[in-house]
N, C-alpha and C positions, 0 to 999 in steps of 0.2 A: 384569600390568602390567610393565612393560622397569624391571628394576633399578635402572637406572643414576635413571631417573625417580623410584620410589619416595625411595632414597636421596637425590637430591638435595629432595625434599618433607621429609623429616623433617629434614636439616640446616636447610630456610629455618622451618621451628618451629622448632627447637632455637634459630636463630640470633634468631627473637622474642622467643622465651620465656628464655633464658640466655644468647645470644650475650656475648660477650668485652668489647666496646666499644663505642664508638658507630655507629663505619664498618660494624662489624657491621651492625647493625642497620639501619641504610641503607640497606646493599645489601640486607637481608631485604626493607624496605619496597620500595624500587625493585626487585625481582624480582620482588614480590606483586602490584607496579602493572603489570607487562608478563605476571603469568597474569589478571590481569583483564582487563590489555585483547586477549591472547588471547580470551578468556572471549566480550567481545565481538563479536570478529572472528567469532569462530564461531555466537554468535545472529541477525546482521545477516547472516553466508552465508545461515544455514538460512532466517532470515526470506525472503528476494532470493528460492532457491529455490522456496518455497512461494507466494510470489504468480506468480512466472513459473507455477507450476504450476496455479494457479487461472487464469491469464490465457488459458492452450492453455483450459481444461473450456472458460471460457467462448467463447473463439473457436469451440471445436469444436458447442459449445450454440446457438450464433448460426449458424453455416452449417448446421446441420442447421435450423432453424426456417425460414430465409431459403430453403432449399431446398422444403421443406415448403410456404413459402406462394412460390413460384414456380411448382410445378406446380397450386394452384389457380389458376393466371392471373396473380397479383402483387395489389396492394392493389387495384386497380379502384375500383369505387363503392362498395365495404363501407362506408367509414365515413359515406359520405356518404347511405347511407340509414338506418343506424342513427341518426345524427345529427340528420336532417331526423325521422323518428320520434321522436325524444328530444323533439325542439321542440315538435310537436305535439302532444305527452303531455303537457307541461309538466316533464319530466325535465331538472334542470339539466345542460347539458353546454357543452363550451368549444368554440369558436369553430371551432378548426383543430387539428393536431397528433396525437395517441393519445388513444384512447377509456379512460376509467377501466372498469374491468374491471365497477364497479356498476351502469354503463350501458348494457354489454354484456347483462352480466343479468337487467337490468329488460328489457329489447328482448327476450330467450327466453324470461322468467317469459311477461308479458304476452301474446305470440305463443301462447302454449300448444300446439294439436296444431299451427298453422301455422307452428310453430317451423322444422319441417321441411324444411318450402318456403324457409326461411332457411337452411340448416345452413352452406351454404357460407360464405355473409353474416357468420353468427356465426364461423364455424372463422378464417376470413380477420382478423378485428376480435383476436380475440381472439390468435393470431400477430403482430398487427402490437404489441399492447399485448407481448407477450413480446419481441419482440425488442428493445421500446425499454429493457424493466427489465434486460436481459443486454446494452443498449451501457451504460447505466447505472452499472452493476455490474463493467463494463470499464473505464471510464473510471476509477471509484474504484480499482481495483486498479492500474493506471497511474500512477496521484495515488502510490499506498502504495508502488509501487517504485523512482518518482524519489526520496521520503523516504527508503527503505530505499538508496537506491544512494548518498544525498548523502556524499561524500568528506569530511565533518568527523570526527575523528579521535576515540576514547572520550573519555570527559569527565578519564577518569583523567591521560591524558596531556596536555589543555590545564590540569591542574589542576596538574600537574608543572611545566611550561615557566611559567603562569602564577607562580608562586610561586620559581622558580630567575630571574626577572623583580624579582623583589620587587612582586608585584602580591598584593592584597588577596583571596585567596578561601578560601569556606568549603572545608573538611574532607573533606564528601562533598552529595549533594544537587543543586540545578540549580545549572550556573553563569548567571551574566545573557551577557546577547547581547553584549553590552561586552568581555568577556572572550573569547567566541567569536571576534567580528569582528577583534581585538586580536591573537589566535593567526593566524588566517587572513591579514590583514595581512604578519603577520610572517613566516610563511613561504608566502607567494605568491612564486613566479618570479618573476624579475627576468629579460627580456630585455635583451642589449645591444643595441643598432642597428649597422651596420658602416656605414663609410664607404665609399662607392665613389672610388674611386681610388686 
């Protein structure tokens, strides 16, 4: 570890635990609140990273399947015969849409050796239910990196500004949306508008 870093860690304890004054101690607390929201900065990178990095698996999982079921012809009447066999069985199944993977298998239990004479029927049904769980699955990971990407700032630091405000917040914990929306407020841009002329 770079010395100068050590050193300055055991001065901001020393300046907790014995510092001189009050100011002291201040700046201990305000230096502690900007390695935590370092601390931060660095969970919300790693987090960004790692769903970007699940978003390629599954991009790259969806176009090999979509490839997969392109060179069988594309979805054709797969599901519309497994479908219409479901009806006739009495197997519940829905309207329109992807076939639940149960229905899939009841349709190859049932076929038995004339499974075979389905196979592509089946491979095809069964791809199109994969692809829909990996948009699925995309979509959520989308959902998790707008959260992860929202530009609200640690908590440490609207808990700072909130309180050098004379606003009312707890210690450590959640703050309420009141406070968030209050922070954000307040330092939102200001545009000026220019006159033409």
């Amino acid at each position: 570890m770079d010395p100068g870093l050590t050193r300055g860690l055991a001065a901001l304890v020393w300046a907790e635990q014995h510092g001189g004054g009050q100011d002291t101690k201040e700046q201990a607390a305000h230096i502690r609140e900007l390695l935590a929201d370092l601390a931060e900065q660095q969970d919300r990178s790693t987090r960004i990273s790692q769903i970007r990095a699940e978003i390629r698996s599954l991009n790259l999982q969806l176009a090999s399947v979509q490839a997969r079921l392109k060179r069988l012809g594309g979805p054709g009447m797969a599901t519309a015969v497994i479908r219409t066999w479901a009806k006739q069985q009495g197997v519940p199944v829905s309207v329109g849409g992807t076939l639940r993977p149960e229905v899939i298998d009841a349709f190859e239990l049932r076929l038995g050796a004339q499974a075979q004479q389905h196979k592509k029927t089946i491979t095809i049904a069964r791809l199109q239910t994969q692809i829909t769980t990996l948009l699925l699955k995309r979509t959520a990971a989308r959902a998790r990196l707008e959260r992860a990407r929202d530009d609200t700032p640690p908590a440490s630091v609207i808990r700072t500004w909130a309180k050098r405000q004379g606003l009312d917040v707890p210690d450590n914990g959640l703050l309420s949306q009141r406070i968030v929306d209050a922070f954000k407020a307040h330092h939102r841009p200001t545009h000026t508008v220019r006159q033409a002329g």
